[in-house]
MARLUM-26001 format. One record per atom (N, C-alpha, C): x, y, z. Coordinates in pm, whole numbers, plus 32768, in hexadecimal, padded with zeros to 4 digits. Each point is the difference from the previous one (the first is absolute). Layout:
% residues N
XYZ
...
END
This chain:
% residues 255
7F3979EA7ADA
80217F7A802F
7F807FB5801E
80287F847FEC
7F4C7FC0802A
7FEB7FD98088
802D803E8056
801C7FDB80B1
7FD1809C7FD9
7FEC805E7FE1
7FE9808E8017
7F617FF58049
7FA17FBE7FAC
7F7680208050
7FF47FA78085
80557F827FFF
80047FC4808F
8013805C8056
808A80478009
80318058804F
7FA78066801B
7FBC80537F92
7FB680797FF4
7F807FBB8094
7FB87F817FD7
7F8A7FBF804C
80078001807D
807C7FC57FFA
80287FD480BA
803E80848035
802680627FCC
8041807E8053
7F8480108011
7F6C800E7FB3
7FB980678058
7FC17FC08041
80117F78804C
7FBF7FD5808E
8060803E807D
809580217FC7
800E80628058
7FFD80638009
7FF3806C7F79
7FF580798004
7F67801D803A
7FAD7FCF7FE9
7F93800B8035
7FE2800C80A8
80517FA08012
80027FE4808D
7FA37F4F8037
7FF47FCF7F93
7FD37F607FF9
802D7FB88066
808780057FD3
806C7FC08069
805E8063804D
7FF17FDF8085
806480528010
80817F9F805C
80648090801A
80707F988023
8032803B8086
80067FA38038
807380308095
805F803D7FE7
7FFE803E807C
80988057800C
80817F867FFB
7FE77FC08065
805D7FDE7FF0
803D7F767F66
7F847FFF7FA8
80287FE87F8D
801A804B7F87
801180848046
8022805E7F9C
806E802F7FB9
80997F818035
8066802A7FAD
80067F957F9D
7FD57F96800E
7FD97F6F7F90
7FC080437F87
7F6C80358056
7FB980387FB2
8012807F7F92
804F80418019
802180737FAA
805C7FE47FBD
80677F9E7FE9
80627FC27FC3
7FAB7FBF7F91
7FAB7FAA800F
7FD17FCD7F9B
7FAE80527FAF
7FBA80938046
7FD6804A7FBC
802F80237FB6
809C802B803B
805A807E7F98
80267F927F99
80047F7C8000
80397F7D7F8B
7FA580117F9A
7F9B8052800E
7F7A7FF47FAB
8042808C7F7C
800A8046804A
805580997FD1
80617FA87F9E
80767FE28028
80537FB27FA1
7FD47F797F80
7F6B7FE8802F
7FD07F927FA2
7FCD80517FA4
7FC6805C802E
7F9F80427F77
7FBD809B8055
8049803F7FDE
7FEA809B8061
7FBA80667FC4
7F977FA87FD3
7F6E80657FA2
7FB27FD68074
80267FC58083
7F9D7FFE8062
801D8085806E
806E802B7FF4
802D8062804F
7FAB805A8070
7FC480317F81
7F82806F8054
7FA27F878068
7FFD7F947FF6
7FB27F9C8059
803D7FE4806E
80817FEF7FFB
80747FE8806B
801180B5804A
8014803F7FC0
801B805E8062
7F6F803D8056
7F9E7FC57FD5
7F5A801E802C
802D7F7080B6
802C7FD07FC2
7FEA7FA88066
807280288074
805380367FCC
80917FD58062
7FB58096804A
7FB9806F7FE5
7FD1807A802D
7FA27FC98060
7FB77FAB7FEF
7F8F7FE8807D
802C7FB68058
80AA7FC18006
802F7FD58066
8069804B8003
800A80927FE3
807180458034
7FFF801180C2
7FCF7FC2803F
804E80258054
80457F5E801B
7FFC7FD87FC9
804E7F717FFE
80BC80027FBE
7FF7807E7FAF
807680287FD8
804980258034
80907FB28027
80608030802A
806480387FC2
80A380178016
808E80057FD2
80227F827F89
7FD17F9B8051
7FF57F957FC2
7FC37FBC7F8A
7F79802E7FFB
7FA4802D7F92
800980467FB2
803F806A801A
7FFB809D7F96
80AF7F9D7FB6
80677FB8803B
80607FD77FB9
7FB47F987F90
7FAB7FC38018
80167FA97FCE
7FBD802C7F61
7F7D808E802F
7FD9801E7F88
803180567FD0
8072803D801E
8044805D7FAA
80897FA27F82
80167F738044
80327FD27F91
7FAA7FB67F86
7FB08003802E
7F8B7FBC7FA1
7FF380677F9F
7FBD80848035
7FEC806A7F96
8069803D7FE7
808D7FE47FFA
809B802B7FA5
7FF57FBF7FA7
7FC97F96801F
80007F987F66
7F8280307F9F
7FA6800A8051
7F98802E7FAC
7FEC804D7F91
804C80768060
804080787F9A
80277FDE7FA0
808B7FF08043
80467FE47F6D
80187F7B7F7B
7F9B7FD98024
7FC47F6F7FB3
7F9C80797F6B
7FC58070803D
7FB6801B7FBB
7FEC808C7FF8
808A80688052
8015807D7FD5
803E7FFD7F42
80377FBA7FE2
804780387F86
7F977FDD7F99
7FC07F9A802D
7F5E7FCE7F9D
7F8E80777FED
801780698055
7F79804B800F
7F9D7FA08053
80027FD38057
7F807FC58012
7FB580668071
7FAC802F7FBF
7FD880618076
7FA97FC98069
7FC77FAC8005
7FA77FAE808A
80737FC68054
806C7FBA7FCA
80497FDA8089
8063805F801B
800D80577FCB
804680658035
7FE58044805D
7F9880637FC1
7FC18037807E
7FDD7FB08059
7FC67FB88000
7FB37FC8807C
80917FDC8059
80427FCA7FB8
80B27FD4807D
800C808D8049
7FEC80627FB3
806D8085802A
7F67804B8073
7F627FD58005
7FAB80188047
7FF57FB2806C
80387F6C7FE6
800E7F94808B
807F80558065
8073800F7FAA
807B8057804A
7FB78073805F
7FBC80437FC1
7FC380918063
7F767FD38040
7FBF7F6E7FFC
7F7F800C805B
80277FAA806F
807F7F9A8026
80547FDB802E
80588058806F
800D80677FBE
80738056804E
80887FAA7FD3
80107FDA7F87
80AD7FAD7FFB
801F80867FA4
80A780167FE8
803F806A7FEC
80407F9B7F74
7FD8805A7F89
804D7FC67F73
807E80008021
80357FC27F99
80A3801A7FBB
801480597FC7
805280518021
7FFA80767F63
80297FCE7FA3
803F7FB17FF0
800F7FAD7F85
7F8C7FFB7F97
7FAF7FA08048
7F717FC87FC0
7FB1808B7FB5
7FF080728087
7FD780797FC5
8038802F7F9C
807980007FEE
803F80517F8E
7FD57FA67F57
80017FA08035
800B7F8D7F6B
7F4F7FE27FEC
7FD28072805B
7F4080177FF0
800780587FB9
805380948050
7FFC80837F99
803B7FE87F8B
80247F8E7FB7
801780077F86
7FAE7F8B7FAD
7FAC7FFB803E
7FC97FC37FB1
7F6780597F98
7FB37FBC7FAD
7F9E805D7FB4
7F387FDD8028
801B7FF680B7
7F837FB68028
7FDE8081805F
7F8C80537FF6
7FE0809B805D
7FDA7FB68099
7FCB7FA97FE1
7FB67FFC8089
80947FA98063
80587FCE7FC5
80767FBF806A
803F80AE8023
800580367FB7
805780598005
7FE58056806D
7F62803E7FE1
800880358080
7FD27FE9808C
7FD47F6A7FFC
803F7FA0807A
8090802F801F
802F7FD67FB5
80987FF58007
804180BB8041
7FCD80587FB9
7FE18087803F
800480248070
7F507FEB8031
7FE87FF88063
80487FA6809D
80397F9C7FB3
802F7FCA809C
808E80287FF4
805480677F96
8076802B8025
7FD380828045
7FB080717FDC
7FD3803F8028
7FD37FE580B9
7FF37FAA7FF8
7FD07FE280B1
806F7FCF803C
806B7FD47FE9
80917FD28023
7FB67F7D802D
7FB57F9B7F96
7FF77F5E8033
804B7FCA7F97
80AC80028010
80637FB77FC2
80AA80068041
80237FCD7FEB
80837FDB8030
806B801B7F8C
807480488042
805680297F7B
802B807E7FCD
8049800B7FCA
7FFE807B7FB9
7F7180187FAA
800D807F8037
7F6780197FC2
801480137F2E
7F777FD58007
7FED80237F5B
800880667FBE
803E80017F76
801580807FF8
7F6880207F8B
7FE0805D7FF5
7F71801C7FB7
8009807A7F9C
808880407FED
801780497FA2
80267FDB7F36
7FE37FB0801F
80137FCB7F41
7F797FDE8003
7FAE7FF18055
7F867FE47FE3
7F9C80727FF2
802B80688087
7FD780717FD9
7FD780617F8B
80B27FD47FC1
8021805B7F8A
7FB57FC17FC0
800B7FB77FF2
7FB27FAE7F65
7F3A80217FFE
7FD2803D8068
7F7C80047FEB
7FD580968009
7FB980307FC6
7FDE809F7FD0
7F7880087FFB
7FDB807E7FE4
7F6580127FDE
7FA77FCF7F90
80727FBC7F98
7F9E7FA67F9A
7FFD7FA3801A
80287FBD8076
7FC77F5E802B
7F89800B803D
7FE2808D8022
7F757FF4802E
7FBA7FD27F86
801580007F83
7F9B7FE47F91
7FE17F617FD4
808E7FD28043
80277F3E7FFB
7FF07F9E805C
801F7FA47FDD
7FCA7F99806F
805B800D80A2
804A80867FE9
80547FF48058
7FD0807C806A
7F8B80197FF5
7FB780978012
80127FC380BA
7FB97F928036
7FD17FE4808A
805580078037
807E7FBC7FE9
80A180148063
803180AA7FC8
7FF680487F98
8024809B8011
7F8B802B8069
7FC180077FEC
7F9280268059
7FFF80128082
7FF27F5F8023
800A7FE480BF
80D58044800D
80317FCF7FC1
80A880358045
801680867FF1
7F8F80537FC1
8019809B800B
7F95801480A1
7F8D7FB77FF0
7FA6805C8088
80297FD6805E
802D7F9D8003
803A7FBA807F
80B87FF98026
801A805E7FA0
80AA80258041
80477F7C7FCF
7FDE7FA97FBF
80747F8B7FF9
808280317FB3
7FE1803B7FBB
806C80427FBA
8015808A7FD7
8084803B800F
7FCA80BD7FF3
803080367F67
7FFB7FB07FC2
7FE780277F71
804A80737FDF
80727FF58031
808880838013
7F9980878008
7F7F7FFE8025
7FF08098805B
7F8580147F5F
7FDE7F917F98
7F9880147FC7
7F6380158027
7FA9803A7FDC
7F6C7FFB7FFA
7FEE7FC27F91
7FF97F667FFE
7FE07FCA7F94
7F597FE67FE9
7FB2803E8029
7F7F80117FFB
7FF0805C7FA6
803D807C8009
7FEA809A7F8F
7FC47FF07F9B
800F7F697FC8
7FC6800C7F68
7FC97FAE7FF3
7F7E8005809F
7FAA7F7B7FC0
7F9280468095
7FA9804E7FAD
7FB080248049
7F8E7FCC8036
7FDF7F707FDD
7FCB7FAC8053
805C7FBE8047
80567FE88019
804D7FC18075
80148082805F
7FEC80877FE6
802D80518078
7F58800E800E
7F9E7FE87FFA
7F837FF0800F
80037FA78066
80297F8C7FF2
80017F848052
80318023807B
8077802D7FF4
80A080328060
7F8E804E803A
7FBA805A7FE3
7FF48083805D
7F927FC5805C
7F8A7FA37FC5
7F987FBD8059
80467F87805E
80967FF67FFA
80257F9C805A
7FC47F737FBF
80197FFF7F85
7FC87F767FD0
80757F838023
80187FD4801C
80607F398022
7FDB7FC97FD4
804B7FA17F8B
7FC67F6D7FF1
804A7F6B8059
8084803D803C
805E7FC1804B
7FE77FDB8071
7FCC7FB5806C
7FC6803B80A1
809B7F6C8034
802880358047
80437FB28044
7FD07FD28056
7FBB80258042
7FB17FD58079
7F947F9C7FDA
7FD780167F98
7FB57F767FDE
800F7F648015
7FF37FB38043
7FEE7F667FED
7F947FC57FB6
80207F45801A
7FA27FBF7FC6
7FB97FE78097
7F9E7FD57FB2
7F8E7FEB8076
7FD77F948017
80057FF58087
80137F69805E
7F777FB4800B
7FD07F878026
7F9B7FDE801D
80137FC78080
8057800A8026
80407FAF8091
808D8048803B
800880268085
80817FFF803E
80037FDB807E
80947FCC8013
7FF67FC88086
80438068803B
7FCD80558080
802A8060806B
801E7FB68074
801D805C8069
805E7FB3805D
7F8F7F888058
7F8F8042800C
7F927FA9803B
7FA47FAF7FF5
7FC6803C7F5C
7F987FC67FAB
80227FAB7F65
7FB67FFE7FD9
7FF17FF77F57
7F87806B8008
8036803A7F9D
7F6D80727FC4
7FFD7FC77F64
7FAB801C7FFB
7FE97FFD7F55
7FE180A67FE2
7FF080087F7B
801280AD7FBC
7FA480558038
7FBF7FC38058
7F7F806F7FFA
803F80068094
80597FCE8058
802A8001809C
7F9A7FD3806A
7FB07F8F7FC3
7FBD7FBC8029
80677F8B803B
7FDD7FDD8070
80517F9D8063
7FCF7F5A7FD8
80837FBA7F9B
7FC07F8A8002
80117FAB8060
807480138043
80257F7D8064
80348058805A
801C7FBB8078
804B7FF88076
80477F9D800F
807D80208055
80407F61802A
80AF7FF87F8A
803F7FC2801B
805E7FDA7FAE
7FF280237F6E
806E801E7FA3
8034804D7FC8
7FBF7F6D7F6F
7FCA801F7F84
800C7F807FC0
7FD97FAD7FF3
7F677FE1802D
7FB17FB08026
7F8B7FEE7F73
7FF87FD67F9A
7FAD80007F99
7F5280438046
7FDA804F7FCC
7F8B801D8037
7FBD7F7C7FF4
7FFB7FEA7F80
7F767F867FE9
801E7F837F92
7FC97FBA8004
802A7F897FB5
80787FAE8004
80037FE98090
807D7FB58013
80337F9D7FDA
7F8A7FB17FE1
7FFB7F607FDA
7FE3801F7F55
803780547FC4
7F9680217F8B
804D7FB57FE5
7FE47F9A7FA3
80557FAF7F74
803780297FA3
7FB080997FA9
800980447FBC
8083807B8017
7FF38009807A
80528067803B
809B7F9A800C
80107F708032
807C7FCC7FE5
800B7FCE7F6C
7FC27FDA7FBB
804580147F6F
803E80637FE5
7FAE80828003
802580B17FC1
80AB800B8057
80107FCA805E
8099801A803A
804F7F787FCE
7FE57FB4801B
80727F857F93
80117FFF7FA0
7FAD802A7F86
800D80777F95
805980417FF6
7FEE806A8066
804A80607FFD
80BC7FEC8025
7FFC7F9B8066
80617FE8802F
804D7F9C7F5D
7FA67FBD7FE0
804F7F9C7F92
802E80827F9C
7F8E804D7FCA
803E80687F96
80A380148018
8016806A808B
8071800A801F
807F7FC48009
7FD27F788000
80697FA0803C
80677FF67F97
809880437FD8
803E7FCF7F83
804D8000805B
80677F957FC0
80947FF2804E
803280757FF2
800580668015
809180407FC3
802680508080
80BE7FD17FF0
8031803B8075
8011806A801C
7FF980377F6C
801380CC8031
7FA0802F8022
7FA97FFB7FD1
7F58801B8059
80217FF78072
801C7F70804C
80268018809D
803180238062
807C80087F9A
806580638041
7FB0809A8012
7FE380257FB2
7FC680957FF6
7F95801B8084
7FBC7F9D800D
7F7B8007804F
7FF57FA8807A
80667FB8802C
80067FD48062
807080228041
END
């Protein structure tokens, strides 16, 4: 879209921490964020960088409003393969703490994208979903010790060392003696525990930036610097015009 690099520009005066925003403008503010998601959601990984350095700004209220944003997300672009907004929806769901649909999960496990999948895995595996749980046995069956040889080698791989699936009681490693090489040194390419990495968060007292260096004191939201910048109110009326489309289902969703 040609609003894509506007959007891309002006998110990172806030992902950065350029601008920042009050608490108490933080349900305006994340609404128009998540409108950004629905305009063009190749910014995703930028939005969920940001909504993380004001997680403690997240409420009941917040976690609703972005769990309908990323239902749509999904499924706008599970049956496409799109593997960047996939995953990243089904990684906002678990760095969030919001609980999928099993729905959404199930209509992941069938799709032909490794890295949604075992997202999608992993957070059934951790019980972050709602529902009858997924079922993971046709998926099971269908993968053996010669997908270690295909593009399908990384999801056999991580769902044998990591228990996602019990492969009706197979060692599907046996016939691939560099993967039980790997297996036996405890090799992972999966880390759940991994995040993206912040340059700013707001804690209950401070702003730190990444290194936990103390930038401010005082109220929650306060732009460090360049208040009067000129440059700095273009980059947000910008940003705000990008967003701006009439449309009522968007609002409904996010407000």
């Amino acid at each position: 879209a040609q609003s894509s690099w506007i959007i891309n520009y002006a998110l990172g005066r806030f992902e950065f921490g350029k601008v920042r925003v009050r608490k108490e403008d933080w349900d305006l503010f994340l609404s128009f964020l998540l409108k950004t998601l629905l305009v063009d959601s190749s910014n995703i990984d930028q939005v969920l960088k940001i909504v993380l350095s004001y997680k403690m700004f997240v409420n009941s209220k917040s976690k609703l409003k972005i769990s309908n944003v990323l239902e749509v997300v999904v499924n706008d672009h599970v049956e496409l393969n799109h593997s960047f907004e996939v995953s990243w929806a089904l990684w906002f769901y678990k760095s969030v703490n919001i609980k999928v649909d099993a729905e959404i999960l199930r209509k992941v496990l069938k799709c032909n994208d490794t890295a949604s999948i075992m997202v999608a895995l992993d957070i059934i595996n951790s019980g972050g979903y709602f529902g009858t749980k997924p079922g993971v046995t046709n998926l099971s069956r269908s993968l053996s010790g010669d997908h270690l040889f295909t593009s399908d080698w990384l999801l056999t791989y991580e769902s044998y060392v990591k228990n996602w699936m019990t492969f009706d009681g197979r060692n599907i490693l046996d016939s691939n003696i560099f993967m039980q090489f790997l297996h036996y040194y405890e090799v992972e390419f999966y880390n759940s525990s991994n995040q993206i990495k912040l340059d700013f968060q707001i804690d209950t007292n401070n702003v730190v930036d990444a290194g936990n260096r103390e930038i401010r004191r005082g109220p929650y939201g306060y732009r460090e610097d360049d208040e009067d910048d000129e440059d700095s109110l273009l980059n947000e009326q910008s940003f705000l015009r990008a967003i701006d489309e009439d449309d009522d289902e968007i609002m409904d969703i996010i407000f």
